[in-house]
N, C-alpha and C positions, 0 to 999 in steps of 0.2 A: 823706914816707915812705909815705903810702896809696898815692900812684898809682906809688909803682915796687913794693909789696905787689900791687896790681891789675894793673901791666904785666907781671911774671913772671906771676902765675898764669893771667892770658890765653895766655902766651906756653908755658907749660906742657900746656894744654888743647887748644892750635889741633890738634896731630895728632888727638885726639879728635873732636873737632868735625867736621874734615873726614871722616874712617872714619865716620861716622855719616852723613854726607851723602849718602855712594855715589862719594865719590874717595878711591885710595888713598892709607893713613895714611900712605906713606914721602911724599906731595907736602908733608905739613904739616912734617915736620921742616927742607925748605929755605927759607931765610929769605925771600927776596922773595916766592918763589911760593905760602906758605904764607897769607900776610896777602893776598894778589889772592885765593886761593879763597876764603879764612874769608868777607871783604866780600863777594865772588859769592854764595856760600848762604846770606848772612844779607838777600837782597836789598836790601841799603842803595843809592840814587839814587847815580847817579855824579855829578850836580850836588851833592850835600851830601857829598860826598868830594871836590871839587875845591874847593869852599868853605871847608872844614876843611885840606885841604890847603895851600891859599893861606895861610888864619891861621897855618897851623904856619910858613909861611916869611916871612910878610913882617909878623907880628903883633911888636910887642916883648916881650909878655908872651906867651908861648910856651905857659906853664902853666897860663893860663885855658883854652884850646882843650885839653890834656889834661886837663883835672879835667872841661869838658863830656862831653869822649868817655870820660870812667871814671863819670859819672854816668848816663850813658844807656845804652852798654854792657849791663849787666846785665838793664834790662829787655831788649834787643833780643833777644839773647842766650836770656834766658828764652822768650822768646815764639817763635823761629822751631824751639827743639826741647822744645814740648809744655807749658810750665809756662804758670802764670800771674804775675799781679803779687805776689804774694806772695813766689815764688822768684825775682822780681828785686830786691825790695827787701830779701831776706836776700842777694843777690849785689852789692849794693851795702855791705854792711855787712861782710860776712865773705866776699869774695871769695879767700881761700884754702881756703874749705872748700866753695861754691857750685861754681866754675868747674870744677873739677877732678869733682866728683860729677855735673856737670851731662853733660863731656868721658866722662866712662869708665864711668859707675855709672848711672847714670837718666836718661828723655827721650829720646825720637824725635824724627828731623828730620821736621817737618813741612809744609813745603813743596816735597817732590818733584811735579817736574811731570808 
């Protein structure tokens, strides 16, 4: 029940996230292209997305590889607009009221080049 609580509120947030980047918020509402930006701005390795991707297809347990990416998430998350570890380990715990406050309310992207 956590991580489809954490996968909505992610999925809630992406247009946020993106409008705060510096690309427009209507890119976050389409489904594929939303999740290529969100990874783009959050600088995540594209080797540790081909990695995790792989587990997601050829792992049996499918659900360890999403519990890692709902545990680490939050801090990344935190960290690329403006917080510290603090506001990721409250975005690990109560990520219906983190993501969304982080998306529309509080925090700058900070990694524009």
């Amino acid at each position: 029940m956590y991580l489809v609580v954490c996968l909505i509120c992610i999925t809630i947030s992406i247009p946020g996230y993106i409008a705060k980047s510096g690309i427009k918020w209507w890119k976050g509402i389409i489904p594929i292209v939303n999740i290529y930006y969100f990874l783009k701005e959050l600088k995540i390795s594209p080797w540790l997305l081909m990695l995790l991707a792989l587990g997601l297809i050829l792992l049996p347990d499918r659900l360890l590889i999403l519990t890692i990416i709902c545990i680490f998430a939050p801090f990344i998350i935190a960290d690329s607009y403006g917080h510290g570890k603090k506001i990721g380990l409250l975005g690990l715990f109560f990520p219906f009221i983190i993501y969304p406050w982080i998306a529309y309310i509080s925090g700058n992207y900070i990694y524009k080049d």
